[in-house]
C-alpha positions, -999 to 999 in steps of 0.1 A, spaced: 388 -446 26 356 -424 31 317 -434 39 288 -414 32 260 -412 55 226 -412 38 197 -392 61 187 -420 80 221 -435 90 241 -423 120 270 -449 122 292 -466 92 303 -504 100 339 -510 88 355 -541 86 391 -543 85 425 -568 91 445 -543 109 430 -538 145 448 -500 144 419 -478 122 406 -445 128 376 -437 116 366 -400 111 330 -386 108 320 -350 93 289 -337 95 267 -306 80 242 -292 96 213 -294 80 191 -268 62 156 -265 64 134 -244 39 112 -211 44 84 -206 27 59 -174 25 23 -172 12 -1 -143 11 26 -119 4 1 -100 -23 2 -60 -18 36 -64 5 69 -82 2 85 -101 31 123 -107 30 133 -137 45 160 -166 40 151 -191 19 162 -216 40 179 -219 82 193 -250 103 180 -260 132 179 -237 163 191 -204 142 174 -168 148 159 -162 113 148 -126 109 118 -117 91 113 -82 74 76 -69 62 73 -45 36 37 -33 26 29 -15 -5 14 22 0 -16 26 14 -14 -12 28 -7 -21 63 2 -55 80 -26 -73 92 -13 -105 107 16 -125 103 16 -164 112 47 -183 110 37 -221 115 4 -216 133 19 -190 156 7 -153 151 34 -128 158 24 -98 175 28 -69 153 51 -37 154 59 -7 139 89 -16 124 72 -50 110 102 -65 116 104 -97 135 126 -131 143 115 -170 144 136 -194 158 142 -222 136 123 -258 144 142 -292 131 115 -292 102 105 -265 68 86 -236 85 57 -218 61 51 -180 66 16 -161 65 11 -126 60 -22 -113 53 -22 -71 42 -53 -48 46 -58 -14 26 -59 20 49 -88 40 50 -80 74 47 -98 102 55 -114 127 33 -123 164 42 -142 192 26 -121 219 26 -130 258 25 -154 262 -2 -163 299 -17 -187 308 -42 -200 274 -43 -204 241 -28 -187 208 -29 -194 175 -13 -182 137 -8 -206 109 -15 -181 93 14 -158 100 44 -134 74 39 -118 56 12 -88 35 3 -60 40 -24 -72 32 -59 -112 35 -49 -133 56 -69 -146 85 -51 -176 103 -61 -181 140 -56 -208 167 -62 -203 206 -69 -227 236 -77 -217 266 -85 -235 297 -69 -255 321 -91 -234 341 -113 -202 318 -114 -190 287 -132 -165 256 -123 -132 263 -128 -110 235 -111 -109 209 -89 -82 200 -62 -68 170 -39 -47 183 -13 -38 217 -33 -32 200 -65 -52 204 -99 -67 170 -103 -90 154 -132 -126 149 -126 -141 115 -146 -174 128 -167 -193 113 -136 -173 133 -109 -152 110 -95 -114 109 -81 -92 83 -77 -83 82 -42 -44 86 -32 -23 68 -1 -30 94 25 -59 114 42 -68 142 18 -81 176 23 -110 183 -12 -115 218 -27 -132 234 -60 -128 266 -76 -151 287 -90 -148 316 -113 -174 350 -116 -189 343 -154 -193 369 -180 -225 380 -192 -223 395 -227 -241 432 -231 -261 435 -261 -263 477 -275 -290 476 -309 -290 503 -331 -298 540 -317 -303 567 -342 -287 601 -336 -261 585 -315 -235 560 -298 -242 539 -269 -212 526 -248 -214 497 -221 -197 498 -189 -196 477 -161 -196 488 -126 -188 471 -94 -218 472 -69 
């Protein structure tokens, strides 16, 4: 015959006429359940459950342009690496897991400028923030284009950029304008326009 222990019972009582019985236990160990919070802008790989004494390994990953802030596994806060991995030993209870993210501030740099000026209403930002610039143009030329890190990128209609994960390096382009030459009518004769370079 066979006995099931419930959680709180560690013995079984059997009764029997024969004095010759042997009576066999098995036992699982048992499992106790992770669970993580906070895991906005980031994912943490963990088991979702560990018995009692086991190593349980714990693997951060933020999102880009987010960095690990703290991590707090039942009131204790881990200190943090590079490699945001890290390892709890398992209590004789459930365990809960806290990780908070912050954004990076990146920085942003005015890069060589000609013909023109461009400026930053900031020096830092984070991914996803709005950014607001300023150009002008110097006499006698005109906007052309304007870049993030050597890359075309769209101005909104109130100068503004949408910052990227990483420090950025910001430069416009400006382009000589044309004037148009107006000739009226001459009598006994043509009149040609040329330009010439001072």
């Amino acid at each position: 015959a066979s006995y099931d222990l419930s959680d709180d019972e560690s013995y079984v009582v059997v009764t029997v006429e024969n004095p010759t019985v042997v009576v066999l236990a098995t036992f699982v160990q048992q499992g106790y359940k992770i669970t993580v919070e906070g895991d906005d802008h980031g994912t943490v790989s963990v088991p979702a459950s560990a018995v009692y004494n086991e190593s349980v390994k714990i693997t951060v990953a933020p999102d880009a342009g987010y960095e690990l802030e703290s991590i707090v596994v039942d009131g204790t806060n881990l200190p943090l690496n590079d490699k945001n991995e890290y390892s709890y030993t398992m209590p004789n209870a459930d365990i809960l897991i806290s990780v908070a993210f912050k954004a990076i501030e990146y920085n942003i740099t005015i890069g060589i400028i000609e013909n023109g000026t461009l400026s930053s209403m900031q020096e830092t930002a984070h991914v996803g923030e709005e950014v607001s610039v300023q150009y002008q143009a110097d006499e006698g030329y005109h906007f052309i284009n304007f870049y993030v890190n050597d890359e075309v990128k769209a101005l909104s209609a109130d100068n503004k950029f949408v910052m990227p994960a990483s420090d950025v390096v910001l430069t416009v382009k400006f382009s000589e304008s044309g004037y148009g030459i107006a000739v009226k009518d001459v009598e006994g004769g043509t009149v040609v326009p040329a330009v010439y370079e001072a």
